[in-house]
SEZAGU-372592 format. One record per residue (C-alpha): residue number from 1; z, y, x. Coordinates in steps of 0.001 Angstrom, whole numbers, plus 524288, in hexadecimal, padded with zeros to 5 digits. Example, Ala and Ser with C-alpha at 12.3 -4.5 7.8 and 13.67 -1.06 7.14 Angstrom:
2
{tinu 1 {81E78 7EE6C 8300C}}
{tinu 2 {81BE4 7FBDC 83566}}
END
This chain:
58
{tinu 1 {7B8D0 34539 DA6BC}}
{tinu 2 {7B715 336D5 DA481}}
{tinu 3 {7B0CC 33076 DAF0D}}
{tinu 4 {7A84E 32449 DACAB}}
{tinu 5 {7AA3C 31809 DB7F8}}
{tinu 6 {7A054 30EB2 DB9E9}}
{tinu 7 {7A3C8 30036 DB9C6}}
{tinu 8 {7A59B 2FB75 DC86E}}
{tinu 9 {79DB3 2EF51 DC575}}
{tinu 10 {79482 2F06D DB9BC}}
{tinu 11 {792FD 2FF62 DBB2E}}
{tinu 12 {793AF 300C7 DAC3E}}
{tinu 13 {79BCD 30DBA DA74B}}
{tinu 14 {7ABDD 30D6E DA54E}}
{tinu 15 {7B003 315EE D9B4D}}
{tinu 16 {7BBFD 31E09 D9E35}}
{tinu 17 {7C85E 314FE D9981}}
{tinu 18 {7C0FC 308CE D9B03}}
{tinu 19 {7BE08 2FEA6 DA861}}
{tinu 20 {7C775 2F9F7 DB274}}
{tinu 21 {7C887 30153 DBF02}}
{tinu 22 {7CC8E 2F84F DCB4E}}
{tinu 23 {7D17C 2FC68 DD8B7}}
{tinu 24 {7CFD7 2F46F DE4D0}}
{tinu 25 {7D8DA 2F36F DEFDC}}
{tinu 26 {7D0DF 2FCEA DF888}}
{tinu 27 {7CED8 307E0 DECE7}}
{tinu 28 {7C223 30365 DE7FE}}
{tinu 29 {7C2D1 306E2 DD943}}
{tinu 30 {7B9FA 2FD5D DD01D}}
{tinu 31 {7B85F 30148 DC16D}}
{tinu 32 {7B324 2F6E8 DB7DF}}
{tinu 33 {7AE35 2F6D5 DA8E5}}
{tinu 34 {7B453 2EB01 DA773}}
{tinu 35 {7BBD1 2DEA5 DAA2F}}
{tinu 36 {7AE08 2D6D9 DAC0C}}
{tinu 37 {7A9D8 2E0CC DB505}}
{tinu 38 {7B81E 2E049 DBD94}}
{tinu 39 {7B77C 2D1E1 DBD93}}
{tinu 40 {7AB47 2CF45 DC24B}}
{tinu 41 {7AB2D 2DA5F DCC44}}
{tinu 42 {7BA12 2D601 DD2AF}}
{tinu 43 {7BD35 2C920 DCC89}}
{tinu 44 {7AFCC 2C2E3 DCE79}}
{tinu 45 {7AA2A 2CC41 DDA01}}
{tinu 46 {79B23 2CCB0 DD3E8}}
{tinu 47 {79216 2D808 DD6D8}}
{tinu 48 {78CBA 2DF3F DCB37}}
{tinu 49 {77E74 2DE96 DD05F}}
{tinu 50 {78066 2CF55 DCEA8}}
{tinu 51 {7824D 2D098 DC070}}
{tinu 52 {77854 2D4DA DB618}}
{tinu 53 {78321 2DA2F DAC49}}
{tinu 54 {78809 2E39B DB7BA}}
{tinu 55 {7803A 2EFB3 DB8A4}}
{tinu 56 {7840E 2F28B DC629}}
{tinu 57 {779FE 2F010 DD08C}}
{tinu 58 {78297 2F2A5 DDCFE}}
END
């Protein structure tokens, strides 16, 4: 069975196929719906509850 990840920033849906997973030095694993969601999370270090497009209210 499929399973269905959650984007690590946004918290939108991945369907199976799709996203970008990424794996930090110390095993951390951080899945993302897309490059705008990669790049601001570890190219531009912002936190989603700063944004009003990112539904994640950490």
């Amino acid at each position: 069975m499929v399973r269905i990840q959650k984007c690590s920033f946004c918290s939108q849906e991945i369907p199976a196929g799709t996203g970008l997973m990424y794996v930090k030095n110390d095993g951390t694993i951080l899945r993302f719906c897309s490059s705008k969601c990669r790049k601001n999370m570890l190219g531009l270090k912002r936190v989603p509850r700063d944004l009003k497009w990112a539904s994640s209210k950490v």
